[in-house]
N, CA, C and O of each residue as an XYZ file, in Angstrom:
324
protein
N       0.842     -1.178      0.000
C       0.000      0.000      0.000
C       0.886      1.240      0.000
O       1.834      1.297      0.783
N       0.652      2.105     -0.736
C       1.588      3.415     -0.936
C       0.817      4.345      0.007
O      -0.347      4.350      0.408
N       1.883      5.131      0.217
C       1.903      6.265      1.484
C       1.479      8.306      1.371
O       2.473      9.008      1.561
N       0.517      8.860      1.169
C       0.717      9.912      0.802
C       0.789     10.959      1.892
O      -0.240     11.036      2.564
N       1.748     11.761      2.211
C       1.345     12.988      3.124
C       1.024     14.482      2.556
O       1.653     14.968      1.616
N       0.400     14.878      2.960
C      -0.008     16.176      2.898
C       0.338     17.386      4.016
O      -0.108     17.478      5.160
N       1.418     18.422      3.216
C       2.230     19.031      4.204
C       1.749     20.407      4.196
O       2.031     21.181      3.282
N       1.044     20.719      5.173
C       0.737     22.622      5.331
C       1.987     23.445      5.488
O       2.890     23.168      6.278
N       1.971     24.392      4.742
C       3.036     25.232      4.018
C       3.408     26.958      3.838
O       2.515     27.304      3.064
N       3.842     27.611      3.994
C       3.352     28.846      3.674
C       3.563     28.429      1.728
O       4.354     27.677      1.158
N       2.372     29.389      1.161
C       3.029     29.771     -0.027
C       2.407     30.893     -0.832
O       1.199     31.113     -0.746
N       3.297     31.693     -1.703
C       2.915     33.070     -2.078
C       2.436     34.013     -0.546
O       3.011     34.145      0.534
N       1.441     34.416     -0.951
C       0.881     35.726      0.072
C      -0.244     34.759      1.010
O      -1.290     35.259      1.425
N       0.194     33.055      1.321
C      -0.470     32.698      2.521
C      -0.507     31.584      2.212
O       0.594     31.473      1.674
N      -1.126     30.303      2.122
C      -0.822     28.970      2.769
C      -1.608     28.054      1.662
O      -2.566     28.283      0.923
N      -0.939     27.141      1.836
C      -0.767     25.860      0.721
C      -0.833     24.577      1.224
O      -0.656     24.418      2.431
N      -1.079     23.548      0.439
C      -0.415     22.565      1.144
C       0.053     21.851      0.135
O      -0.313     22.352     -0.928
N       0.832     20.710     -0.037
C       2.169     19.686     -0.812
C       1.409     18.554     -0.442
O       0.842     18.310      0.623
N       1.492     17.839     -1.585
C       1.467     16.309     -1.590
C       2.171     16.008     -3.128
O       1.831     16.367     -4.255
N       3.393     15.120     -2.599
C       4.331     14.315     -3.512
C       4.548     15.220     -4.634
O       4.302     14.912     -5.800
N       5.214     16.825     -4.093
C       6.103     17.510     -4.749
C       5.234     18.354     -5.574
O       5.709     19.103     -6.428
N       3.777     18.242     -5.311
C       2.253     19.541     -6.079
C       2.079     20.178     -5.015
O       2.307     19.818     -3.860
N       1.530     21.464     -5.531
C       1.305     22.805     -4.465
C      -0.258     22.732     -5.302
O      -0.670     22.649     -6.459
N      -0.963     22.847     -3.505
C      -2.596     23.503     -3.624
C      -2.668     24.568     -4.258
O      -1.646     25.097     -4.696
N      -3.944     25.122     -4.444
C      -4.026     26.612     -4.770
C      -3.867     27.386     -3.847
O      -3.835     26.588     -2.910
N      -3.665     28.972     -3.139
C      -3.433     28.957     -2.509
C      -4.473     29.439     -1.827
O      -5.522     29.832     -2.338
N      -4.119     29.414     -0.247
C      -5.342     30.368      1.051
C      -5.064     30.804      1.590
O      -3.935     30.678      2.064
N      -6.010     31.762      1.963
C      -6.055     33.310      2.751
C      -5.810     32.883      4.374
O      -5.929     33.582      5.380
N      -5.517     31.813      4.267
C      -5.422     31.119      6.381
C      -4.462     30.346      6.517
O      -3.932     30.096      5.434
N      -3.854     29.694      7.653
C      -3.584     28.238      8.072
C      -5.090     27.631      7.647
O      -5.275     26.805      6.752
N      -6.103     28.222      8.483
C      -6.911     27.033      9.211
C      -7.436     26.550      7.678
O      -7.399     25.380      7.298
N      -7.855     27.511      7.001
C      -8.493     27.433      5.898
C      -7.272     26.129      4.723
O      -7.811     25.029      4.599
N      -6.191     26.220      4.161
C      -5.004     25.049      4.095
C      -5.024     23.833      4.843
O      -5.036     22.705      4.349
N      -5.026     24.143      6.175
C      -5.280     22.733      7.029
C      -6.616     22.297      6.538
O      -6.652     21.379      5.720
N      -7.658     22.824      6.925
C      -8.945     21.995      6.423
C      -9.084     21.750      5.063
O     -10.097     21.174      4.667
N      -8.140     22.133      4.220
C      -8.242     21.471      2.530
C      -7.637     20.531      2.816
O      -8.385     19.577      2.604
N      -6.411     20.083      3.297
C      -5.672     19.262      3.204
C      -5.882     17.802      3.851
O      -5.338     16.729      3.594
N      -6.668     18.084      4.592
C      -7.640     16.871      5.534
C      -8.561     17.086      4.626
O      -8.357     16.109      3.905
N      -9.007     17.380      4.375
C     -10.907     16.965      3.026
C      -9.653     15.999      2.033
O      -9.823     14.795      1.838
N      -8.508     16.704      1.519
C      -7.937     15.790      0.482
C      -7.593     14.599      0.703
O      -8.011     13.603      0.112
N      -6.786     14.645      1.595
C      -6.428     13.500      2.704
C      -7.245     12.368      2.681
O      -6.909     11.232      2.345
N      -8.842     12.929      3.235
C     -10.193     11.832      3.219
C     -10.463     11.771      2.124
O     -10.985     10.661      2.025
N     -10.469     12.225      1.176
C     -11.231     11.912     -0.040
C      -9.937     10.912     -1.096
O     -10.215     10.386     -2.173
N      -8.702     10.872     -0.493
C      -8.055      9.819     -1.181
C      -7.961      8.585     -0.496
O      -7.617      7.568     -1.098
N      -8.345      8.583      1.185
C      -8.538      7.398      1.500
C      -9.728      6.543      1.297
O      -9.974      5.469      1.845
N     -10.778      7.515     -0.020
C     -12.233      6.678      0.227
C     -12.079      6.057     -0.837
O     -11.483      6.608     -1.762
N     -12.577      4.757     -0.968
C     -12.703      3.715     -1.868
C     -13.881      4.280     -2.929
O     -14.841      4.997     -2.646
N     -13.434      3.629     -4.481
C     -13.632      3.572     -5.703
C     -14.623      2.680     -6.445
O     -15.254      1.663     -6.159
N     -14.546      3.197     -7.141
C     -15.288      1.736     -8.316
C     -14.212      1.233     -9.353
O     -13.368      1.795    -10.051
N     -14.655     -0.221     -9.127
C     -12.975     -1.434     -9.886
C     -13.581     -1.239    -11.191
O     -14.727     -1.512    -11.547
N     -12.430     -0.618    -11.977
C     -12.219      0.001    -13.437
C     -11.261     -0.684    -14.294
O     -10.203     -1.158    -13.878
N     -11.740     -0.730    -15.744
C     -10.451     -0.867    -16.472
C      -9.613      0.191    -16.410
O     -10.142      1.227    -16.009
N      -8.122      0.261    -16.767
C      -7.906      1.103    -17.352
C      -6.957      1.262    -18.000
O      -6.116      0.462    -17.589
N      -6.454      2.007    -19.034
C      -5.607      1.529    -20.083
C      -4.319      2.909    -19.675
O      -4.650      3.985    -19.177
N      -2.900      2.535    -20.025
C      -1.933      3.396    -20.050
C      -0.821      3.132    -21.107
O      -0.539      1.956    -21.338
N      -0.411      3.751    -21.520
C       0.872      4.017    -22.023
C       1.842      4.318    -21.628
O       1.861      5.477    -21.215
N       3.617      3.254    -21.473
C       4.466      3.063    -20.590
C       5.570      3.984    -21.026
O       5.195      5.027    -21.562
N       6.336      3.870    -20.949
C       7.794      4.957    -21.319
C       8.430      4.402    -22.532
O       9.406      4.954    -23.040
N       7.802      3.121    -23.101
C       8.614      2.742    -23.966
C       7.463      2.572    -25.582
O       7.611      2.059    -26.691
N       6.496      3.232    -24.964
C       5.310      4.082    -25.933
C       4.518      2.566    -26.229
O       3.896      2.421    -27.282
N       4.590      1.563    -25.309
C       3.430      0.281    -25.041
C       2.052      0.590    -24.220
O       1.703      1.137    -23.174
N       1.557     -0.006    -25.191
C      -0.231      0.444    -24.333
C      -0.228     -1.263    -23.184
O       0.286     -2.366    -23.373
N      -1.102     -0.673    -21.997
C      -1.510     -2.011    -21.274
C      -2.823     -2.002    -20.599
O      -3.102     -0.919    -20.085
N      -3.388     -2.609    -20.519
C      -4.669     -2.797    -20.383
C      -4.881     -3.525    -18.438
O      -4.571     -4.710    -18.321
N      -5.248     -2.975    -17.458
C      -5.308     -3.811    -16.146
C      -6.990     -3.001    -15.463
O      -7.734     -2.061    -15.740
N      -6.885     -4.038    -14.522
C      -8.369     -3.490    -13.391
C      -7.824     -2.881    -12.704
O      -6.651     -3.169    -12.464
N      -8.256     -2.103    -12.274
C      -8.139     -1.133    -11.128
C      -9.115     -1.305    -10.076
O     -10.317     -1.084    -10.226
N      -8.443     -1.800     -8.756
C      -9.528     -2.018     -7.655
C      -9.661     -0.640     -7.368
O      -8.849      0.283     -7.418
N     -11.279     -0.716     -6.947
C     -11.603      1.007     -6.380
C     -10.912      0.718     -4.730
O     -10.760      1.710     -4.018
N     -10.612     -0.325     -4.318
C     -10.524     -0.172     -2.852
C      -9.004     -0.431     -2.651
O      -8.482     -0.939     -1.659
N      -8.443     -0.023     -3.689
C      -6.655     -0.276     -3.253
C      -6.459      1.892     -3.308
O      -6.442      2.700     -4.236
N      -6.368      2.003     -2.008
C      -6.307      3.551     -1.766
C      -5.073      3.329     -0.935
O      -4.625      2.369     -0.308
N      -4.543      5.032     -1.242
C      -2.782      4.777     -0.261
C      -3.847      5.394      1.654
O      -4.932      5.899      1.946
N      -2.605      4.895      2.382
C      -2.542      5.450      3.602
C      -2.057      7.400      3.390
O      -1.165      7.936      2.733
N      -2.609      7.688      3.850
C      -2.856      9.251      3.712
C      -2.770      9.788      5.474
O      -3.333      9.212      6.405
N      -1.699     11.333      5.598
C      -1.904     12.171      7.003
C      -1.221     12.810      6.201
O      -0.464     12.604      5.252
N      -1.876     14.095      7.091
C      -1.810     15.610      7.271
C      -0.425     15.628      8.054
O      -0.343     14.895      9.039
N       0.772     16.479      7.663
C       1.656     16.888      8.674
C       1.803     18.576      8.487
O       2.204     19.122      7.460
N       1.436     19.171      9.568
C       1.406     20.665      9.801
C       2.675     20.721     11.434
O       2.754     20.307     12.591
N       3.433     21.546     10.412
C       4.489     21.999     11.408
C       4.953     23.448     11.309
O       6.098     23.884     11.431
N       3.714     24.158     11.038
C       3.906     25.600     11.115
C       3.036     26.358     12.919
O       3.091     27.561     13.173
């Protein structure tokens, strides 16, 4: 199971948050950043509907697999401002 954190941040003229090297849009608060970042947080730990789905690899091969809706990463908030 893969691991995601979500890190509250300053950024530009007030607060952001990071997950795996992306910046939120930004907000006018902490509190307002912290509570995006927990809604994101929950909404990647909630389970899916099992999908095909098709990709194209680095070596320009298509592949075809299921996607369980219920294989979600472990997800937390770390705020150290």
């Amino acid at each position: 199971m893969s691991h995601v954190t979500y890190k509250v941040v300053r950024h530009e003229d007030g607060w952001a948050y990071t997950a795996e090297g992306t910046y939120s849009e930004t907000f006018a608060s902490h509190a307002l950043a912290l509570a995006a970042a927990q809604r994101a947080a929950r909404e990647q730990r909630a389970p899916g509907q099992t999908t095909s789905i098709e990709y194209e690899d680095d070596k320009g091969e298509w592949h075809r697999e299921v996607a369980s809706g219920r294989d979600r990463p472990a997800t937390e908030v770390e705020d150290n401002s």
